[in-house]
Structures are given as structure tokens and as C-alpha cells.
C-alpha positions as CSV (number, residue, x, y, z in Angstrom):
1,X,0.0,0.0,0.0
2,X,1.5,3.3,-1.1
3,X,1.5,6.0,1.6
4,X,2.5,8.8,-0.9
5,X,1.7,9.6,-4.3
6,X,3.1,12.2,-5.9
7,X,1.6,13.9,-9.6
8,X,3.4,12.4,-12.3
9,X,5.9,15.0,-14.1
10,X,4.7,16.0,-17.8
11,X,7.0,17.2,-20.3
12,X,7.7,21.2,-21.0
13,X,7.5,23.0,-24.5
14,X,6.0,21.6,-27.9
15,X,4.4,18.4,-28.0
16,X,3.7,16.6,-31.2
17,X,0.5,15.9,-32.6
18,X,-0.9,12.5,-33.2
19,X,-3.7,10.9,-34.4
20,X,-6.1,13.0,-35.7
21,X,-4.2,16.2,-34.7
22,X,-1.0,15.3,-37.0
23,X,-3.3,14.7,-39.9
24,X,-5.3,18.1,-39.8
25,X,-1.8,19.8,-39.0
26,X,-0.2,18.0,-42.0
27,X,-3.2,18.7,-44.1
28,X,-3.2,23.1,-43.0
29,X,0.1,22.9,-44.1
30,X,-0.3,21.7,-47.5
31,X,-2.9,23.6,-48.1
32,X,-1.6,26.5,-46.8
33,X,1.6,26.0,-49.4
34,X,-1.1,25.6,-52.5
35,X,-2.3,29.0,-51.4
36,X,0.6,30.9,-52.0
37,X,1.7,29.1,-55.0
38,X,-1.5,29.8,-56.6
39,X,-1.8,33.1,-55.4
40,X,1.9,34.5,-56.4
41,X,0.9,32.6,-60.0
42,X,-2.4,34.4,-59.9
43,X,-0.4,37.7,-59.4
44,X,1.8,37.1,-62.1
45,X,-1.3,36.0,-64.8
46,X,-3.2,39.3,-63.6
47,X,-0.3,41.4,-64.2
48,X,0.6,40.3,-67.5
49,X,-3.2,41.1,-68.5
50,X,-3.0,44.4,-67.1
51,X,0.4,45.0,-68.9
52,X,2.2,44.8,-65.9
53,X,5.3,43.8,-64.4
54,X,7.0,43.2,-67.4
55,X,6.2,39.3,-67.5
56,X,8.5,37.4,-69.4
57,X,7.8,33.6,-71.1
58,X,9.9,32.1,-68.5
59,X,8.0,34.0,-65.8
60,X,5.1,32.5,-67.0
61,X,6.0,28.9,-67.0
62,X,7.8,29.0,-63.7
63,X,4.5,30.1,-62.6
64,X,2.7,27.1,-64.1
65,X,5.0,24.8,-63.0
66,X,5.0,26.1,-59.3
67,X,1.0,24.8,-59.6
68,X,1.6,21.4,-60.8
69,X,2.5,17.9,-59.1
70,X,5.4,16.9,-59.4
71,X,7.4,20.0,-60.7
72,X,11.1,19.8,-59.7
73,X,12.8,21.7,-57.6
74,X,15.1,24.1,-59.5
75,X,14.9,21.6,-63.4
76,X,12.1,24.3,-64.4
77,X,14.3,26.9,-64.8
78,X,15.7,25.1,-67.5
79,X,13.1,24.0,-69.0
80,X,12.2,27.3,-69.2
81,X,15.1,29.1,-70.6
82,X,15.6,25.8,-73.2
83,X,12.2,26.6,-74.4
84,X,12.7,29.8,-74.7
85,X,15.6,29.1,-77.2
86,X,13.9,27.0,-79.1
87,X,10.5,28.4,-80.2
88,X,11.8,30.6,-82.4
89,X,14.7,28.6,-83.4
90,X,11.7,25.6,-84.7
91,X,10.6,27.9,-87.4
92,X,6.7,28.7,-88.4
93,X,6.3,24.2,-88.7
94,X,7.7,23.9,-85.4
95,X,9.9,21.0,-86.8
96,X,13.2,22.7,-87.0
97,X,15.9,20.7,-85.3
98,X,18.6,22.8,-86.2
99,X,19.9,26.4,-85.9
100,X,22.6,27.2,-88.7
101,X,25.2,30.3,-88.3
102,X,28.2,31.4,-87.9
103,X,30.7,30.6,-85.1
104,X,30.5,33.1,-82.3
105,X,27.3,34.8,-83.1
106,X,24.0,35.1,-80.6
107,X,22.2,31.6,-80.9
108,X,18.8,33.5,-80.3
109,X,18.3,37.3,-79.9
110,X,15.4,37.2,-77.1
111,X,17.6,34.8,-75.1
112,X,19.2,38.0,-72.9
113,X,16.2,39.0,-71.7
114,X,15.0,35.2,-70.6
115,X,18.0,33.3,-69.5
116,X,18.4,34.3,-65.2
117,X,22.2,35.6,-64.6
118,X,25.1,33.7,-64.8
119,X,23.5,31.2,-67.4
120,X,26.3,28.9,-69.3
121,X,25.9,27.1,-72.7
122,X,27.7,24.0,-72.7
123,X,28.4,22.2,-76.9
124,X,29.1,19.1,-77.3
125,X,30.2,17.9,-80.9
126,X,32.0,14.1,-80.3
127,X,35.1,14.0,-78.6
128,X,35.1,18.2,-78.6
129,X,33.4,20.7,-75.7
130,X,32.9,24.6,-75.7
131,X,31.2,26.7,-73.1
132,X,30.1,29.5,-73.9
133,X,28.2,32.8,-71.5
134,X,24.5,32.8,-71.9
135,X,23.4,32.1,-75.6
136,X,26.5,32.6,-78.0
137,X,27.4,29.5,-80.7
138,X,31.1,28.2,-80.1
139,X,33.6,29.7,-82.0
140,X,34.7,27.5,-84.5
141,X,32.6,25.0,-87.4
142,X,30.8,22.0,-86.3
143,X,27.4,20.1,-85.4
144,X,26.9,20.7,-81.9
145,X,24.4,19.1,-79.0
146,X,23.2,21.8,-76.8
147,X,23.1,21.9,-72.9
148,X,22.2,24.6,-70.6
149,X,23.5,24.9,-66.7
150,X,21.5,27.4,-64.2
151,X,22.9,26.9,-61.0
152,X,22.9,23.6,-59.8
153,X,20.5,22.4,-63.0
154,X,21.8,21.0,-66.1
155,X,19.6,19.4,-69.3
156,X,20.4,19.2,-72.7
157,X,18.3,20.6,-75.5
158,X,16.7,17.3,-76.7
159,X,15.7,17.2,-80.4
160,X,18.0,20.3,-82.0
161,X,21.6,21.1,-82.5
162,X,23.4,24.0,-83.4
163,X,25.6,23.8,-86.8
164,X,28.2,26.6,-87.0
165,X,29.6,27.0,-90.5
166,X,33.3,26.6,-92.2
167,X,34.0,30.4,-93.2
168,X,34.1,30.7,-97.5
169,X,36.9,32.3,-96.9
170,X,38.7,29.3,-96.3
171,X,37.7,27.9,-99.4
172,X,41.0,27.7,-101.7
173,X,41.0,27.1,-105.6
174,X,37.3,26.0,-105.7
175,X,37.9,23.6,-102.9
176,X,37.6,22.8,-99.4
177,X,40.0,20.1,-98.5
178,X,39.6,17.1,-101.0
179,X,35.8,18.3,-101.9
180,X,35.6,20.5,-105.3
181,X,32.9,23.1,-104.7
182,X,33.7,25.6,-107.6
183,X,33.1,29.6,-107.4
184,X,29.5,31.4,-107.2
185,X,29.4,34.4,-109.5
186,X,29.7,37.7,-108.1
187,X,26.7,39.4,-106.1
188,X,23.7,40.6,-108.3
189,X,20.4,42.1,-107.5
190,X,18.1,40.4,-109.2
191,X,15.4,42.8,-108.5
192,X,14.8,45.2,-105.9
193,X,15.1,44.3,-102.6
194,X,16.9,40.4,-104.0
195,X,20.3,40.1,-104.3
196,X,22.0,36.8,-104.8
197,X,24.9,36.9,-102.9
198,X,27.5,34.0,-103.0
199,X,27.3,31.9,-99.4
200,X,29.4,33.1,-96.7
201,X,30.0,29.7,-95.2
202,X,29.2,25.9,-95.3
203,X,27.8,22.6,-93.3
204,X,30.9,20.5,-92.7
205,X,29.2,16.8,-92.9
206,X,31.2,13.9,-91.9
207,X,29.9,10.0,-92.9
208,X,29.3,10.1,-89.3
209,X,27.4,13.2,-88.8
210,X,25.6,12.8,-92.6
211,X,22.4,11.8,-90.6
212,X,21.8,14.5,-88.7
213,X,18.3,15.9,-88.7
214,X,17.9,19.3,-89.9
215,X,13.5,18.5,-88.8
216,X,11.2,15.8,-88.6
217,X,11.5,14.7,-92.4
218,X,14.9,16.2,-93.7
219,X,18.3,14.8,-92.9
220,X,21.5,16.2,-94.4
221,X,22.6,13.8,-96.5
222,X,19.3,14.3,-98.3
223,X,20.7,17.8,-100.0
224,X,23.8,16.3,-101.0
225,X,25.0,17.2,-104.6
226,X,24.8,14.0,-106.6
227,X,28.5,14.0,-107.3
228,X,32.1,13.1,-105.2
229,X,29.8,10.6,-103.7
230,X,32.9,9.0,-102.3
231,X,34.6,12.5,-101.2
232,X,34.5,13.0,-97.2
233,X,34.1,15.3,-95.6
234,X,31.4,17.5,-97.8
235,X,30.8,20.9,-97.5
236,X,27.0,22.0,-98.3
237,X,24.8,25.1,-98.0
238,X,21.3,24.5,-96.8
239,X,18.9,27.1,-95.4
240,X,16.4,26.6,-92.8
241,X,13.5,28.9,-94.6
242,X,14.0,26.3,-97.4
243,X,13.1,23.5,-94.7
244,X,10.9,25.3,-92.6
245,X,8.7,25.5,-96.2
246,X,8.9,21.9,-97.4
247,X,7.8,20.9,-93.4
248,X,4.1,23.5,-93.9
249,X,3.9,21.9,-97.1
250,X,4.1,18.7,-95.4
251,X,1.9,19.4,-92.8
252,X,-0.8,21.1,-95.5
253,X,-0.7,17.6,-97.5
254,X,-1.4,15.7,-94.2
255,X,-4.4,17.9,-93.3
256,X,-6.1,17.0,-96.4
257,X,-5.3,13.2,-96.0
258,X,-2.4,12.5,-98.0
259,X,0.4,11.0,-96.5
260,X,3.4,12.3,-97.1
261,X,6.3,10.7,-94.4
262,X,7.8,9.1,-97.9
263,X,9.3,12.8,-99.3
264,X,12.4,12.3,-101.5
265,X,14.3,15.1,-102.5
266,X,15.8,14.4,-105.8
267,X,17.9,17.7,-106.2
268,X,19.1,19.4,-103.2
269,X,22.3,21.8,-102.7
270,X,24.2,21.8,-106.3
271,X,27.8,23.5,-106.0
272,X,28.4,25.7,-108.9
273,X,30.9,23.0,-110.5
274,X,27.9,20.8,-110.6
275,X,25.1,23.0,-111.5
276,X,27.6,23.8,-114.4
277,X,28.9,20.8,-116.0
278,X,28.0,17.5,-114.1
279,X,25.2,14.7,-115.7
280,X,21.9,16.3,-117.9
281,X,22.7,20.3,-117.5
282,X,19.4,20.7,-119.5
283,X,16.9,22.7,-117.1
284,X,19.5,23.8,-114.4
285,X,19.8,27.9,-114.3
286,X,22.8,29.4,-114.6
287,X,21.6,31.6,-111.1
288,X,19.9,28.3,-109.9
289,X,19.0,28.8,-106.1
290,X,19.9,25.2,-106.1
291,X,23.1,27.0,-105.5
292,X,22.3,29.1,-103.1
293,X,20.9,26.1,-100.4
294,X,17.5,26.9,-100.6
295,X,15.8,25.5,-103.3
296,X,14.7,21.7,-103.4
297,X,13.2,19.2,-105.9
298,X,10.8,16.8,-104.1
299,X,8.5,14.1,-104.5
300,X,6.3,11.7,-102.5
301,X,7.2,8.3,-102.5
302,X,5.2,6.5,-99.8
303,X,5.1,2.9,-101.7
304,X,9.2,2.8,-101.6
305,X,9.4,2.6,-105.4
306,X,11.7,5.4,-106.2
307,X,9.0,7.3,-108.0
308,X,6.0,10.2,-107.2
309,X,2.6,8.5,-105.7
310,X,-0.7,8.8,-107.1
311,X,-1.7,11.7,-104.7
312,X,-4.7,12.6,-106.6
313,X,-6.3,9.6,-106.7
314,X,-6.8,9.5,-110.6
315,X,-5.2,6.5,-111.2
316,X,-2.3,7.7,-112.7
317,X,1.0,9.5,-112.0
318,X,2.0,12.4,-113.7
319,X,2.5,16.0,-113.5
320,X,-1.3,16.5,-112.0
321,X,0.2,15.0,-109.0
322,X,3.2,17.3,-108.6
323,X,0.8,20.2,-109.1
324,X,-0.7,18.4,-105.8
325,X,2.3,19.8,-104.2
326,X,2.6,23.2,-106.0
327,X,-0.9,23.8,-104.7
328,X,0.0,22.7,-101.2
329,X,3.3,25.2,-101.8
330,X,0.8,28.3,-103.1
331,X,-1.3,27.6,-100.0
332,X,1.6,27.7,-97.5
333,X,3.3,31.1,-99.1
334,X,-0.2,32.6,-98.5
335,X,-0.5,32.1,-95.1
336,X,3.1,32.6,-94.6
337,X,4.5,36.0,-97.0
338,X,7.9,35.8,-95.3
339,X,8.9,31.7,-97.6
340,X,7.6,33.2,-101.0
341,X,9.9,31.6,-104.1
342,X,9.5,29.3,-107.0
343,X,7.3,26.8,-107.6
344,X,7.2,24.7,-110.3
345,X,6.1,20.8,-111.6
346,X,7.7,18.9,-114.3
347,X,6.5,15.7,-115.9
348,X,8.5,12.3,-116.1
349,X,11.5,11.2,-118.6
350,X,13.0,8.3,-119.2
351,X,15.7,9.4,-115.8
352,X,13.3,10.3,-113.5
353,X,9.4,10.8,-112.7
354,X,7.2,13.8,-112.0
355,X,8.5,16.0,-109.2
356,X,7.8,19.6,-107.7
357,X,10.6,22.5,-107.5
358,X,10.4,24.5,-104.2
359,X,12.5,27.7,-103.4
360,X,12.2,30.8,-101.3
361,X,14.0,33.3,-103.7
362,X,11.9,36.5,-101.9
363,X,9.6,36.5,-105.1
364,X,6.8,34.8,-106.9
365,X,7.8,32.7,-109.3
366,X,6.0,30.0,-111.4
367,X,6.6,27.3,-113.8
């Protein structure tokens, strides 16, 4: 029998929850955390309506990203910036995977007022590694993978590269290296406001890089000339209007139910010595913006035969069916001024079958 009881001693200061208590104390916090998340985003979406606060792209997705499950912890930033670059970079199809210029110069103008301080552009091209400040190309030629570092966050730019070009300058007797390229006439103006101007670099393409993607359906061996077959490494001029064209096209075929995944481009980049004086010359322009990298002969060749398909559904195939593509091309120069060039169809010989010409010369022109 106990004479004495004394109170039992309870513990001083903050006790932790349980039970029921921890779970409505866990749950006010969450809550309290979505609050200000979607408040500060709701700030940010009322300011840029009200033409406030200067709200830039990456703002805005930072924002977003602050709202949803899941969102990493500092990854968004990239994400952010990497878009940024690459909108405008992906052309009016949106399937651009390449950015072509020359070494040193601003991958994208509107990237200085997007990427946060002390941003770094890391290239990768094989064995070989630049870094760069913020959004400038490395300083020499080459195909190069894309990262971007922001602090502690790193991701590469999946889907796109960056080609810098091998100066013209370097170019010696009509040749770079072992490859024969020839000599462009001098600059003209052609009319006013279009001058033809000789290229003032080229695409170095190895046998191992020959397959990189310049968009969804293009590669670069597909503008080769069709000469020195066995000469490595090439040097070619492509422009990415040219592409950026032949994808709306593309895309314009595919809306009104023709499949079009099998384009061949017969003709791509000619170098002068070729346009001039290789194979059947008959046809070939002695100005031909063949030569200048952005002009393409094309066809759709879905069956695999080497030869146009019936796109019109007529049974037969013939020129009717490259004018399927010249009025895809008329279509995609309306609703987009800025790719305007040649068009023109030609019917089938005893070498080849029909096929469409593309360009984007700055002017109408039709054949």
C-alpha cells in the first residue's frame, strides 16, 4: 500500500500531434503551401493582362510549374530558358531541329532578356566541348548538341543542335579540302530588294554526322550534290527557310489526307561545279537557287518505289500529281509571305518521274 503519491511530471515545451491532430496539422500545411503558389501565379497571370510587371515567357512557366505535381525543384528553370531558345529557333512548322550560323554569333536574340544571370551554354560535338556565356554558338565549325546549366540544374536541349559554318573564306582554288565546290558568280540584285549573294559559309558533314536531322522529315545527306559521292568530308549550303517551307507543305498535305512521311528530294544543294557541267545540264539555271541552299526538288514516294505516288487519286501518276504539291506550296506562301519563291512541276523522262521545285528566292515565281 502506497503512503505517498506524488503527480506524475509532464513534459515542458511543444508536443507533437498524433492521431487525428497530426493529420489536420499536416493537411493546413499543405494547403496553406497551394495557397501561395497559386496566389503569387495568380499575381503574375493578372499582371501580364493588365500590362504589368514586365512578365517574361519564363515567368510565365515558372508560374505554371510552381501549380503542378510533381514539378522539380530548380529543373524548371531550364526547362524554361531551353524553351525559350527554341521556339523561335523551330521555325513557323515547329519542326526545325537545327539552328545554322556562324561561329560566335547570338544563338537567339530574345535569349538575354530570358535566361536568369550567370547562365552557361555547354556544346558538345564528339570527342570536342565549348562553353560558352548565356546564348553565343562556339567559335569554330561543327554540329553541336546543346546543354544549358543554371545553377545547380543542367539538361540538354533534346531534339535540336546547333551547326556553325566553315568560313568561305577558307575555301582555296574552288575547294575545301579534298571536296571541289567551284566559285559562285559575283553578287547581283536580281530585282529590288533580292540580291544573290554567294554563301558566306558551309555545313561541314562527316559520314558520321551525314544523318543528322535538320526536322522531322529532312536529314542532311538528303541535299547532297549528286556527285564526289565517295569524297569525305562535304561541304553544303542548306537554309532553314527552305526547310521550314517543305515541313508546312508537309503538314498542309497531311491535313487534307495525303500522307506524305515518304518525301524524296531528288535535287538538293548543287555546287556551282555541278550545276555547271556534271550529268543532264538541261533545265538547271545558270543563277539556280539550287546554288544558293534553298531551293529543293521533291517528290512523295510513300510505296518505296523510287518514284512520285498517285496523290490525286486519278489513277495515274504524272505532273497532275506534282501540281498536288505546287498547290500545297501556293497555299503555304499565303498564309506565310515571309517563304515566297518558286514553284514549279515537271513531268517524267526516261531518268526520272514527276516532281515539284520549291525555293524561297523573296519572289513569286511560277513554272
Amino acid at each position: 500500500m502506497k503512503l505517498l503519491a506524488f503527480p506524475e511530471s509532464r513534459p515542458r515545451g511543444f508536443t507533437k500531434p498524433s492521431g487525428t491532430g497530426e493529420k489536420l496539422f499536416n493537411s493546413a500545411s499543405i494547403l496553406l503551401l497551394v495557397l501561395f503558389a497559386m496566389g503569387w501565379s495568380w499575381s503574375i497571370a493578372r499582371a501580364r493582362a493588365t500590362g504589368e510587371g514586365g512578365v517574361t515567357p519564363a515567368t510565365a512557366r515558372i508560374a505554371t510549374a510552381l501549380t503542378q505535381r510533381g514539378a522539380p525543384s530548380a529543373a524548371y528553370l531550364t526547362d524554361a530558358a531551353l524553351a525559350a531558345l527554341a521556339a523561335p529557333a523551330r521555325g513557323a512548322s515547329g519542326k526545325l531541329r537545327v539552328r545554322i550560323q556562324q561561329p560566335g554569333t547570338p544563338i537567339s536574340p530574345i535569349l538575354a532578356d530570358t535566361l536568369p544571370a550567370g547562365s552557361v551554354a555547354t556544346f558538345s560535338s564528339g570527342a570536342d566541348a565549348q562553353t560558352t556565356a548565356g546564348n553565343v554558338a562556339p567559335g569554330k565549325a561543327g554540329i553541336w548538341n546543346l546543354a544549358l546549366k543554371i545553377g545547380n540544374a543542367i539538361k540538354p536541349l533534346a531534339d535540336f543542335q546547333v551547326i556553325t559554318l566553315r568560313p568561305a573564306a577558307d575555301k582555296k582554288g574552288g575547294r575545301l579540302g579534298l571536296y571541289y565546290i567551284g566559285n559562285w558568280p559575283a553578287a547581283k540584285a536580281v530585282r529590288p530588294g533580292v540580291v544573290y549573294e554567294p554563301p558566306a559559309g558551309f555545313i561541314e558533314v562527316t559520314q558520321a554526322t551525314q544523318n543528322t536531322r535538320v526536322s522531322d522529315h529532312f536529314r542532311l545527306r538528303d541535299f547532297f550534290p549528286h556527285d564526289q559521292a565517295n569524297v569525305w568530308p562535304k561541304y553544303i549550303v542548306v537554309e532553314t527557310k527552305l526547310i521550314d517551307k517543305l515541313e508546312l507543305i508537309l503538314t498542309d498535305l497531311e491535313s487534307r489526307g495525303i500522307k506524305a512521311d515518304g518525301v524524296r528530294v531528288m535535287s538538293g544543294f548543287r555546287t556551282p561545279q555541278y550545276n555547271s557541267g556534271v550529268g543532264d545540264t538541261r533545265g538547271r539555271a545558270s543563277l539556280s537557287r539550287h546554288m544558293y541552299g534553298d531551293a529543293a526538288d521533291i517528290f512523295i514516294d510513300n510505296d518505296g518505289n523510287g518514284n512520285m505516288d498517285d496523290l490525286n487519286k486519278d489513277g495515274r501518276v504524272n505532273i497532275a500529281d506534282a501540281a498536288v504539291i505546287r498547290e500545297a506550296a501556293q497555299r503555304v506562301e499565303r498564309a506565310h509571305p515571309s517563304l515566297i519563291g518558286g514553284i514549279g512541276v515537271y513531268s517524267a523522262t526516261s531518268a526520272h518521274g514527276p516532281f515539284t521545285h520549291i525555293d524561297t528566292r523573296g519572289y513569286s515565281a511560277r513554272w
